[in-house]
C-alpha positions in Angstrom: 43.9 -27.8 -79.2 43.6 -29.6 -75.7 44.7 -33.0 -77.6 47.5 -31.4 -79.4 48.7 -29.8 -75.9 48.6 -33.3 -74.0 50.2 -35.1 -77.2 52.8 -32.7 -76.8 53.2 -32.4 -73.1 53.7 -35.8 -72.7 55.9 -35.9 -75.3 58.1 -33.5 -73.5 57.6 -35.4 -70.2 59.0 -38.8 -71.8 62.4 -36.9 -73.4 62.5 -35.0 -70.4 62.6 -38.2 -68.2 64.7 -40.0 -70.4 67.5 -37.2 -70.4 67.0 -36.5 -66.7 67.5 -40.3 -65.9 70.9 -40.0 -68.3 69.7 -41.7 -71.6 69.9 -38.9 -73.7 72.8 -40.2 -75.0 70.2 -42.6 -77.7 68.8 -39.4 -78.7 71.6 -37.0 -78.7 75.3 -38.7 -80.0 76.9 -35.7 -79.1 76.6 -36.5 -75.7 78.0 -40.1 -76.0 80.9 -38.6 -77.7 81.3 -36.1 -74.6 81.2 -39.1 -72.5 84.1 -40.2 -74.3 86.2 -37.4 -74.3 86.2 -38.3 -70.6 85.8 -35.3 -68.9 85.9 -32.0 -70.7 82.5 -31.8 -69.7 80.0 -33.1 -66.3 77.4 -34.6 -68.7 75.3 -35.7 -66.1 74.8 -32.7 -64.3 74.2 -31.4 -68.1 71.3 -33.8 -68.8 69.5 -33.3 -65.3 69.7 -29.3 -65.9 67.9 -29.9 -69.4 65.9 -32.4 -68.5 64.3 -30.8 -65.7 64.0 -27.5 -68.2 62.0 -30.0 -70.9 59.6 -31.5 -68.3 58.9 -27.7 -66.9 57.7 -27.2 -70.3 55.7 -30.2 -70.5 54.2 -29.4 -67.1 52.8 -26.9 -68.9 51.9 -28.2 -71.7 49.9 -30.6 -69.8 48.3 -28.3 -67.7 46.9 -26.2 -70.5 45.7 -29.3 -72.1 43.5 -30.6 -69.1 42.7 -26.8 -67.8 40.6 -24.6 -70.3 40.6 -21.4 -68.3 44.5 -22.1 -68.1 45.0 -22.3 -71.9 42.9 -19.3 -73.1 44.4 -16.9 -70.5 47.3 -17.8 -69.3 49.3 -20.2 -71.9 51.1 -17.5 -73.9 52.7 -15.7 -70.9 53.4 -19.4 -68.9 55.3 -20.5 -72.7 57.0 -16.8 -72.8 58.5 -17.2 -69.1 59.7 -21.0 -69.9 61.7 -19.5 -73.2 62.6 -17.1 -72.0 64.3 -19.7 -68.7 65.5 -21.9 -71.3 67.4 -19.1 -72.5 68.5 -18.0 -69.7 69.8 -21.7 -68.7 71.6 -21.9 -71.9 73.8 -18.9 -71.1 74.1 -20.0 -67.8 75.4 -23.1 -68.6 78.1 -21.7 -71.3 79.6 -18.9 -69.1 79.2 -21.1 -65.4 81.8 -23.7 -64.4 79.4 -25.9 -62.7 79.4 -28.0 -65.9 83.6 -28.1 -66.6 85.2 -30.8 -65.4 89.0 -29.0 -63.9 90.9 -31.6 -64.4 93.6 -30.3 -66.4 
């Protein structure tokens, strides 16, 4: 279990990083096609807010792979909380403005 959780975290650390730093564009062609519809959306405000979401998870991810005690008592409730964020980040982001460009 401990190798699965540190294959995994750092999985999650590498995407996160790579969105963060605006390169989720090679993963995710939806946001090279936001890009070009130059400005509907703030895409790079958009990648850092998911980004920094993914590498939470894989904070924890890592920490329950290196910490034992971690993993058997406190890993369900720390992946619970970061859902249940995600989730909360996703409605966030589709009723907040923060990520519109008003340009029109």
């Amino acid at each position: 279990m401990n190798e699965l959780c540190i294959g995994m975290g750092f999985v999650f650390l590498f995407f996160g990083i790579l969105i963060f730093v605006g390169k989720g564009d090679y993963l995710f062609p939806e946001l090279k096609r936001a890009k070009k519809q130059n400005g509907k959306i703030k895409v790079k405000r958009l990648c850092r807010n998911i980004g920094i979401m993914i590498i939470l998870g894989s904070a924890v991810l890592i920490t329950a792979g290196f910490w034992q005690t971690f993993r058997e008592k406190a890993l369900f409730i720390s992946m619970t909380i970061w859902i249940v964020l995600c989730v909360a980040d996703v409605i966030y982001i589709a009723k907040s403005r923060r990520y519109k460009n008003d340009k029109d």
